[in-house]
C-alpha positions in Angstrom: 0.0 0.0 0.0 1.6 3.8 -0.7 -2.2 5.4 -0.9 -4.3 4.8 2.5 -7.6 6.1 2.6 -8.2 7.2 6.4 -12.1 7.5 7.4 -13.1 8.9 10.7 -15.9 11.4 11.5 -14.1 12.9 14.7 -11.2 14.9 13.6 -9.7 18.2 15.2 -10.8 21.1 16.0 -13.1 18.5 17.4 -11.5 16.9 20.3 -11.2 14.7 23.4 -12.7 10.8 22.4 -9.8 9.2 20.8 -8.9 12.3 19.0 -5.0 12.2 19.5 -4.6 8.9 18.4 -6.6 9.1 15.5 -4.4 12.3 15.0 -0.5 10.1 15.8 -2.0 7.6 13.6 -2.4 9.7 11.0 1.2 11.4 11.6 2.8 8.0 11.7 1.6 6.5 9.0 3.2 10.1 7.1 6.4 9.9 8.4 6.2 6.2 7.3 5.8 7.3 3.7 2.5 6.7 2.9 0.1 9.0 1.5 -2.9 9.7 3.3 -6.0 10.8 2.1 -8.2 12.0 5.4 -12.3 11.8 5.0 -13.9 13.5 7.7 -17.1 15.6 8.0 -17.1 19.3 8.0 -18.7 21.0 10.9 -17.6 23.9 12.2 -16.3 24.7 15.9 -19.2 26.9 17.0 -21.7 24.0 16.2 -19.0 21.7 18.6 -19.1 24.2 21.2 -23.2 24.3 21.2 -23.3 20.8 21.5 -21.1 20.9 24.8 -18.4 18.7 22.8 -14.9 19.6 23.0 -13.0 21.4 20.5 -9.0 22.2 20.2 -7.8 23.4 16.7 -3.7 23.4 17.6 -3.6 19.8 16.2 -4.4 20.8 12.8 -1.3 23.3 12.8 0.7 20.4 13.4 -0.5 18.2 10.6 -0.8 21.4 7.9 3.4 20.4 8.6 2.6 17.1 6.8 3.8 17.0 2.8 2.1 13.2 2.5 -1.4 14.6 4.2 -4.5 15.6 2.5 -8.0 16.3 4.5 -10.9 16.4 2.8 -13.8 17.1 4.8 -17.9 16.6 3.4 -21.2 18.2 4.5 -23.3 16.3 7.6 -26.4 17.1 8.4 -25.2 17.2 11.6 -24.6 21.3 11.2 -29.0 21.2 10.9 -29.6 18.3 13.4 -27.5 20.7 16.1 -28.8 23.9 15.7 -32.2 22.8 15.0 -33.4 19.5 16.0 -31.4 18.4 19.1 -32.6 21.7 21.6 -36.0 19.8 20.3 -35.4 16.7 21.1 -36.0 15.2 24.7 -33.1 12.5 25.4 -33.7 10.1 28.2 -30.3 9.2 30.0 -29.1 8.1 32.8 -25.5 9.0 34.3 -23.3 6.1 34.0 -26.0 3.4 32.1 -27.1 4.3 29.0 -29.8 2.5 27.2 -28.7 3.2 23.4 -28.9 1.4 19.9 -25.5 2.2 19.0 -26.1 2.7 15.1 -29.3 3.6 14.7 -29.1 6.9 17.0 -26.0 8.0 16.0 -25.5 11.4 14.6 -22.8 10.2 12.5 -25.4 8.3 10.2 -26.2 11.8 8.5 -22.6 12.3 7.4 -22.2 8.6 5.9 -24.3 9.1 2.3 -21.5 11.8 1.8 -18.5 10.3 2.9 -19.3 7.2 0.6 -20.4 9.6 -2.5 -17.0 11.0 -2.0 -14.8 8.3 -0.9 -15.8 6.3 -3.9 -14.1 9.2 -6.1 -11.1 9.1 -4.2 -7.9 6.9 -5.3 -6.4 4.7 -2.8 -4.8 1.2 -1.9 -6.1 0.3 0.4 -8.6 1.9 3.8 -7.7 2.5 7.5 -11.2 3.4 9.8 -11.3 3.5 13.5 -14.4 3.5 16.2 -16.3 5.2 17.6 -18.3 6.4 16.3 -18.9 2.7 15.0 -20.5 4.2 11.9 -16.9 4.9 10.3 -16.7 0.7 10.1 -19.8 0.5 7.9 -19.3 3.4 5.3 -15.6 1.8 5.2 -16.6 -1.5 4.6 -19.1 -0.3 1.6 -16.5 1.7 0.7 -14.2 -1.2 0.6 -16.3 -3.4 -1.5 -17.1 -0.6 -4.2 -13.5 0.0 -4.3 -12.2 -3.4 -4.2 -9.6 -2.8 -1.9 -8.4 -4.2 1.6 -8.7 -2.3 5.0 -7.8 -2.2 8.6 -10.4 -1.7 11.2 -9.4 0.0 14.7 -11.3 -0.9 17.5 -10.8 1.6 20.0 -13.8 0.8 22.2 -16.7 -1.4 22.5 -19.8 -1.7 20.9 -22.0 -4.7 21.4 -19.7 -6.2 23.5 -19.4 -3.9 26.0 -21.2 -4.9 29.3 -21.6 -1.3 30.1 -24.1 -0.3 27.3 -27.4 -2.3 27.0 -28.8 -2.7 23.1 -32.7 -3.0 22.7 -33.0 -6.5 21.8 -35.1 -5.9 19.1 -31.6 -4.8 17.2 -29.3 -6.4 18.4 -29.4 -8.2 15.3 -29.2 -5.5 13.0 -26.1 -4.1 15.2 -24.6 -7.7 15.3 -24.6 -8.6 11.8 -23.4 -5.1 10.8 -20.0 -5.6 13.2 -20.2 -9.2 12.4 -19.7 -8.2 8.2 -17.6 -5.4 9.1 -15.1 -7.6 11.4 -14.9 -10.3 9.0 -14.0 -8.8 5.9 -11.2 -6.9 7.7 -7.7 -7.1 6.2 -6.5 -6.5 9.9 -8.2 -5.5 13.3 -6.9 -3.5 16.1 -7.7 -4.2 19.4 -6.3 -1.6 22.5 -6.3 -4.5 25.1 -5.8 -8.0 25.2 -8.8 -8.5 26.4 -11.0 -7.1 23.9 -9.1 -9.0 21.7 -10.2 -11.7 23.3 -13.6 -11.3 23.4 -13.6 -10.3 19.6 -12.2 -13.7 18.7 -14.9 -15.2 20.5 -17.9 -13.5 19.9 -17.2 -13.7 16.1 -15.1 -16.2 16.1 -12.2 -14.3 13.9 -8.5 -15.7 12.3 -6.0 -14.7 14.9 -3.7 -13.6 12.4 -6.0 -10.8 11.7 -6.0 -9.4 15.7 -3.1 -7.2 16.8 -3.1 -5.3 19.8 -1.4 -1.7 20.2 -2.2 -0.1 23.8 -2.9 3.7 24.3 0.7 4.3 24.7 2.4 8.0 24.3 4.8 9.6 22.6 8.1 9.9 24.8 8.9 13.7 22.9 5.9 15.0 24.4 7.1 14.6 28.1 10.0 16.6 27.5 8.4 19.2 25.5 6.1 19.8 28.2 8.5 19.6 31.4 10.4 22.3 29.6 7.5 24.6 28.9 8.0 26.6 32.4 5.1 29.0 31.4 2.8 25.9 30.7 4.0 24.0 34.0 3.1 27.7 35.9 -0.4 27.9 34.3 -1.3 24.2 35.2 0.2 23.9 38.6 -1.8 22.5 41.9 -0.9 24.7 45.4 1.6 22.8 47.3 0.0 23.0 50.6 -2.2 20.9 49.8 -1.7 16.6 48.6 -3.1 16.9 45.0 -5.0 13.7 43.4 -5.9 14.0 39.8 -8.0 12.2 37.3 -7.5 13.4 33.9 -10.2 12.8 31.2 -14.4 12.2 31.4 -16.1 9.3 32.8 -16.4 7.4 30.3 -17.8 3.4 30.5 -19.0 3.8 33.8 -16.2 4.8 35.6 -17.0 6.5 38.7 -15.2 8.3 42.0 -17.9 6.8 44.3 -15.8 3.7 45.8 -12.3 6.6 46.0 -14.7 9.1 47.6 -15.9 6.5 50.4 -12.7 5.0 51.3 -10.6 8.9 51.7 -13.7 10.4 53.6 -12.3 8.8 56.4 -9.0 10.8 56.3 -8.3 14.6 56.6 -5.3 14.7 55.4 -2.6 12.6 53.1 1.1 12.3 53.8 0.4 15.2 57.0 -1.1 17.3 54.4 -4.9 18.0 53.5 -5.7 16.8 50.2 -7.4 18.2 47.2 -8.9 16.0 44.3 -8.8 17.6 41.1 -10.9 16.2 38.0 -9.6 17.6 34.4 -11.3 17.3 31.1 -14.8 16.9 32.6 -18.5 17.6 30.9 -21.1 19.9 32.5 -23.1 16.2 33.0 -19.9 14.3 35.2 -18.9 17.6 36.9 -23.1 17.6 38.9 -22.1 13.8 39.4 -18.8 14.3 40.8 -20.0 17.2 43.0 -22.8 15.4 44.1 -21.4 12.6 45.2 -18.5 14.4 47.1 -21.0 15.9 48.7 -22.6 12.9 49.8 -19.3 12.1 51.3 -18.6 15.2 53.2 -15.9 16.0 51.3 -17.1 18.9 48.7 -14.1 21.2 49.7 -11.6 18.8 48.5 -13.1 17.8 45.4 -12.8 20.7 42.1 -14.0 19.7 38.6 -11.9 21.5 35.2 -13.4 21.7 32.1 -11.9 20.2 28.6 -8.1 21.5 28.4 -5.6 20.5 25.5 -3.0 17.7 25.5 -0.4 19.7 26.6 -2.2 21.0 29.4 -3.5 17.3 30.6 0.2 16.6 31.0 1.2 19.3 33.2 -1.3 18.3 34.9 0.1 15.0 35.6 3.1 16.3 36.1 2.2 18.9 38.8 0.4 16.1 40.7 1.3 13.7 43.8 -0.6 11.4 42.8 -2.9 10.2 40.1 -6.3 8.6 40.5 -6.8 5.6 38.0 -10.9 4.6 37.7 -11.9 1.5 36.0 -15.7 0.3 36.2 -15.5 -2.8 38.6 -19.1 -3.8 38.4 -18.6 -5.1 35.1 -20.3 -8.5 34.4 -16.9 -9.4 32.2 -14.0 -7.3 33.1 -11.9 -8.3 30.1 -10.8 -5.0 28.3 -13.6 -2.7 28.9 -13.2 0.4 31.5 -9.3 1.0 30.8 -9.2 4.8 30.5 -7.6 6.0 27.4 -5.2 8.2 29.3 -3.5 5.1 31.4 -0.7 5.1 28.7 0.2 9.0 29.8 0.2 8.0 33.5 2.6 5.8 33.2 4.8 7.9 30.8 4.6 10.5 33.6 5.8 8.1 36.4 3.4 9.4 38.6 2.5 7.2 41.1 -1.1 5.9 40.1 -4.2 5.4 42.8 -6.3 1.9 42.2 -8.4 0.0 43.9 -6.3 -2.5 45.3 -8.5 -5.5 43.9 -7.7 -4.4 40.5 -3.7 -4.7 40.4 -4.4 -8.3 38.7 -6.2 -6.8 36.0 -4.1 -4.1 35.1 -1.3 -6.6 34.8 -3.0 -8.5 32.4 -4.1 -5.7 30.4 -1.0 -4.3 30.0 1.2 -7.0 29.8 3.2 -6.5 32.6 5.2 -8.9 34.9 5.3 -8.4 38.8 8.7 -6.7 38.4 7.3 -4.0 36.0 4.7 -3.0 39.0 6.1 -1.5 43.0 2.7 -1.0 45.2 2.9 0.7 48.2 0.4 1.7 51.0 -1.5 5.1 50.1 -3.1 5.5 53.7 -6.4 5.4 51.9 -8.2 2.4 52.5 -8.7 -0.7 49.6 -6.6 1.6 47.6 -2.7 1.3 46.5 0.2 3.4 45.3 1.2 1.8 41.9 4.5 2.9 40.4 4.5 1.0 36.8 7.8 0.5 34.6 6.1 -0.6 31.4 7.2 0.5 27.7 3.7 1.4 26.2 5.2 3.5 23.2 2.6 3.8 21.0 4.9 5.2 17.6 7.3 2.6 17.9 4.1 -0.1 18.4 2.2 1.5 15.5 5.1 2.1 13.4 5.4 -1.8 13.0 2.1 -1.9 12.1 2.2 0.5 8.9 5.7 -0.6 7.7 3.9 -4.2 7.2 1.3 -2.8 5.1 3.8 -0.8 2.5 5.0 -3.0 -0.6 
């Protein structure tokens, strides 16, 4: 392959969601010599904003650097659907179990009739897509078969295998033979944990030469660049009277503060310091969760909620704390892949010492593939919880890099 066809609907200014490695990806595969072709849907970032999802537009400055990059973004309905239809539209949720369909609600559904008009005019070797939005895997794999051409399918999250969404019944088929076609016709599949690899192989029982697994890792440049940025470390530092605990991105696949905020209610301070727990990257909806709980706990004064901030930020962040709070969703009916946060790659890059639930070492070993050397745990004070530092290699270039050079002539 020299032509690679990349199809994703999220793409910068639109952010948070798997945004930066659907943007490394796309760098990689550049710097690996291939050309890519980027079909994306054009919305603008006012429409983002309304819609309360995030929006950073400094990654696009670093890919207009790329000579092998072209984006080419078509019209959604999405623009009318947001400024029209949703303020209209009463949506029953509930915080942290959401009874969707997956497909058939998705927004992304009014961009796919254009991105397959277009992609079919567009000249490639072969087609990279990556989910969510789960839609991407079926206008790739028409795509594919109006094309004739081979393609990789990322699997970033879960979709009907997840056991923390529930599916109406009544499509579950539809949604299962959609994945089903899309999986098996796959050139190669990515899983981001052995575990949903796992589960992939025997739900749809796939060849295991297809299924590779490349973590959420990091890019080891990026620590540097921000430990050196003294104004950036300034703007995003914690006060140091106080023992700062941070969780850095939403709360996404149930994850929830709830069992942390039980067990350090019992404690005024940490290490002969009060503490202070600091959430960044939260939406409006988490931040009246987070608040109410801590307030349930008696601990509202500790607890402070931050709003989306960019990827540099998010690391001085982690930098500037003592410690950093790891949530994985632990009533799961099968554990095996699902609740790892996306960010769990930059808190180990950071060597931060990471907060868990103590239960939950086993399964972070396995995830990650890590031996017992690769992981020190030490008391926290807190109870059922544990310091964790982790000396793991999760490089996501190097990892990803192997990946693309198999797919060039």
């Amino acid at each position: 392959m020299k032509k690679i066809l990349y199809i994703t609907h999220g793409f910068p200014p639109q952010a948070g969601g798997g945004i930066r490695r659907i943007v490394n990806s796309v760098k990689i595969m550049t710097r690996e010599s291939l050309d890519v072709t980027v079909l994306t849907r054009r919305i603008s970032e006012s429409t983002l904003k309304e819609a309360d999802i995030p929006t950073d537009s400094r990654p696009l400055h670093d890919l207009s650097q790329e000579k092998r990059l072209r984006i080419i973004r078509t019209y959604s309905f999405e623009e009318i659907y947001y400024k029209l239809l949703r303020r209209n539209v009463r949506r029953e949720t509930t915080q942290f179990k959401v009874k969707t369909n997956r497909t058939l609600k998705d927004t992304a559904l009014l961009w796919a009739p254009f991105a397959i008009s277009k992609g079919v005019l567009i000249g490639t070797d072969g087609l990279f897509t990556t989910g969510p939005t789960f839609v991407n895997f079926l206008v790739t794999f028409i795509l594919a078969k109006l094309k004739r051409v081979p393609y990789i399918l990322e699997y970033r999250d879960g979709w009907l295998l997840n056991p923390a969404i529930e599916t109406p019944k009544k499509i579950l088929w539809i949604n299962k033979l959609q994945e089903s076609l899309c999986l098996k016709h796959a050139t190669r599949i990515i899983a981001t944990t052995e575990g949903i690899k796992e589960r992939l192989q025997e739900f749809y029982d796939l060849d295991t030469k297809k299924l590779v697994v490349i973590r959420n890792g990091y890019w080891t440049e990026e620590k540097s660049k921000v430990l050196k940025d003294t104004k950036l470390m300034l703007e995003c530092n914690f006060s140091k009277q106080y023992y700062n605990i941070a969780h850095i991105g939403t709360l996404g696949t149930g994850r929830s503060p709830e069992r942390f905020f039980r067990s350090v209610s019992s404690r005024q301070s940490i290490g002969k310091k009060s503490y202070k727990i600091h959430f960044v990257g939260i939406r409006e909806s988490d931040r009246c969760y987070i608040y109410g709980l801590a307030h349930k706990y008696g601990i509202r004064q500790a607890v402070q909620c931050y709003k989306f901030v960019s990827r540099d930020q998010s690391l001085a962040y982690m930098a500037n704390s003592d410690a950093l709070l790891l949530l994985i969703n632990t009533d799961l009916g099968d554990k095996r892949g699902f609740g790892v946060p996306g960010k769990l790659g930059d808190y180990v890059m950071m060597n931060s010492k990471i907060l868990i639930y103590a239960s939950l070492i086993d399964f972070l070993k396995k995830e990650l593939g890590l031996k017992d050397d690769d992981i020190t745990s030490t008391d926290s004070g807190i109870k059922n919880f544990v310091c964790l530092s982790v000396c793991a290699h999760l490089d996501f270039y190097r990892e990803f890099s192997i990946l693309v050079k198999e797919l060039k002539p």
